[in-house]
N, C-alpha and C positions, 0 to 999 in steps of 0.2 A: 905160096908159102905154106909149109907142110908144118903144124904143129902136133903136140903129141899130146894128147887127152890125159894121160894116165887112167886110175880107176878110180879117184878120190876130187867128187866133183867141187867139192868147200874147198881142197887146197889149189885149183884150178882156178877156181873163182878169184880167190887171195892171188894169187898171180898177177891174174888181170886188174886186179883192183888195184895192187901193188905200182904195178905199171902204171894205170889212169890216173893215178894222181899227181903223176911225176908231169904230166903232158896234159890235162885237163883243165881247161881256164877257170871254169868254175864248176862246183858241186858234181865231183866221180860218184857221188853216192843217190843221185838221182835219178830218181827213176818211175817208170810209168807204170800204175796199181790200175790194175780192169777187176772191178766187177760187175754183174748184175741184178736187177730188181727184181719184184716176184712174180712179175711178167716174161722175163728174160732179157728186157730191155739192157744193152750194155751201156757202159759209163767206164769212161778212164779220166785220171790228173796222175799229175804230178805228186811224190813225196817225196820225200828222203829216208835213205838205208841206212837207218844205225848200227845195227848187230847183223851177227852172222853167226852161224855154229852150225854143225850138222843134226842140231834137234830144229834151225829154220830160219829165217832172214825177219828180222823185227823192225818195225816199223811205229811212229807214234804220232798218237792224231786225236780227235775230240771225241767221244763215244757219239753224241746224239749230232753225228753228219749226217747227211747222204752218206759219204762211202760208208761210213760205217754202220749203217741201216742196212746198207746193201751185204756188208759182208756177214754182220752177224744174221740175216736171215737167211741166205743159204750154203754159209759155212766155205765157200771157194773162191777162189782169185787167184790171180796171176797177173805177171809182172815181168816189164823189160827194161834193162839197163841198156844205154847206147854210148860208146866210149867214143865217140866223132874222131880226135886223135888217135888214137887206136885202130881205128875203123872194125870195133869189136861191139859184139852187142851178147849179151846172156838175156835168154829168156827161160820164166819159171811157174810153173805151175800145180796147183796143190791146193790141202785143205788149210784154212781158218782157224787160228784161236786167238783169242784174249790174252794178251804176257801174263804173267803173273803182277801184281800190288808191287812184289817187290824190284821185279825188273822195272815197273811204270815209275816209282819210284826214285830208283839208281836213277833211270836216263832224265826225267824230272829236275832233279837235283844238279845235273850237269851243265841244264840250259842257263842262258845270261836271264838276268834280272827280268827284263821285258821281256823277254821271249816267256818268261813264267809268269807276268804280268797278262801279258794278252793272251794263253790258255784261259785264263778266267774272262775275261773282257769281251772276246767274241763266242757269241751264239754260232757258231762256225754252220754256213752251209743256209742261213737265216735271210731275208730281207732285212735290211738294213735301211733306217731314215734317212741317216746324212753320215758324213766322216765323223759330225761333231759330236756326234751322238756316241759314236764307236769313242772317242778323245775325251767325252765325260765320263765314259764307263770304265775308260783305261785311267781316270783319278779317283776316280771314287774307289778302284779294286789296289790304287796304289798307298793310297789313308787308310783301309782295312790292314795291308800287310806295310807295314812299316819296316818291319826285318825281313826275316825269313820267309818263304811265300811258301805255302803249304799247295801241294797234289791237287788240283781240283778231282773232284770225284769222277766228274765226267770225261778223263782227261786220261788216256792212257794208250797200251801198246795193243799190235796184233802181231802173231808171229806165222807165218805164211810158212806149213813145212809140205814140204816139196815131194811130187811124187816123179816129176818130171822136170828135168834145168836141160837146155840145149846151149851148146856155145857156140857163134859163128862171126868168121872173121874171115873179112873180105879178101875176095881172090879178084885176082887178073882176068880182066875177060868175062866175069860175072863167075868166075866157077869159085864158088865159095866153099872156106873147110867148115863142117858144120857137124856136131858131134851131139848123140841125144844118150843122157845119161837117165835112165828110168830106176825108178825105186822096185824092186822084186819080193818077193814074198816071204822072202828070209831076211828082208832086212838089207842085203845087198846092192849093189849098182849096178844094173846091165846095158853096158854101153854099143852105141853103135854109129858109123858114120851116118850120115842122111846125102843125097845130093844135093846141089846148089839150091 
């Protein structure tokens, strides 16, 4: 199957995503975050893709994790979406940042009650005593916020912008179309087939 890249790899992306959700059982927006330690040691999980724009793909998580020890100390990572329906997969890679307060904020505010409950509740990435232990901390932090549940501090975004997104979508026979879209020095896209 012969697709056509265009030159604008975010409206590309929106395609696909467009697509994956129509045919995706669960979560089109998940996807696999690699980084590494200060050894070089790699580590991948799982997140979820909230945003997108051509300034980077954002993502939101607990500052004091693993991953996010890993990312803020050497600023890089990269990331694969796998659409199984689709038989489509985008991979992306690039530098690190912090969202800003107030994007942490927006997507903060968007989540369900508990999901802003247990930001604060887990030590995310920690040893953990028991369940019950995690199930006292998630009432104790639900008697503090009786209304509104405020940002925890330690709690926010990264926005991964991209110097490199490849797209590839399965061919017959293994001959795969696979298309790498690199960032250029003017700012630009220079795009190129790759083989399978």
């Amino acid at each position: 199957m012969e697709i056509t890249a265009g030159t604008d790899p975010f409206a590309l992306f929106q395609s696909w995503y467009d697509e994956a959700v129509k045919t995706e059982i669960n979560d089109p927006d998940a996807m696999a975050i690699a980084s590494v330690d200060k050894e070089g040691m790699p580590s991948v999980r799982m997140v979820l893709l909230r945003r997108w724009s051509p300034d980077g793909f954002l993502f939101f998580t607990n500052y004091e994790s693993r991953k996010s020890e890993e990312l803020l100390t050497t600023g890089k990572a990269a990331f694969c979406i796998h659409w199984k329906s689709q038989r489509r997969q985008v991979r992306v890679v690039g530098a690190i940042f912090k969202a800003t307060a107030e994007q942490s904020d927006e997507y903060f505010s968007s989540r369900g009650r508990g999901s802003q409950i247990g930001a604060w509740a887990s030590a995310q990435s920690r040893p953990l005593a028991s369940r019950a232990a995690l199930e006292s901390e998630v009432a104790r932090i639900e008697s503090r916020f009786p209304d509104a549940v405020a940002r925890p501090p330690h709690w926010g975004g990264f926005c991964l912008k991209p110097h490199e997104i490849e797209f590839w979508h399965d061919g017959e026979h293994r001959l795969h179309d696979r298309f790498q879209f690199l960032k250029q020095e003017n700012g630009s896209w220079g795009i190129q087939r790759l083989n399978p």
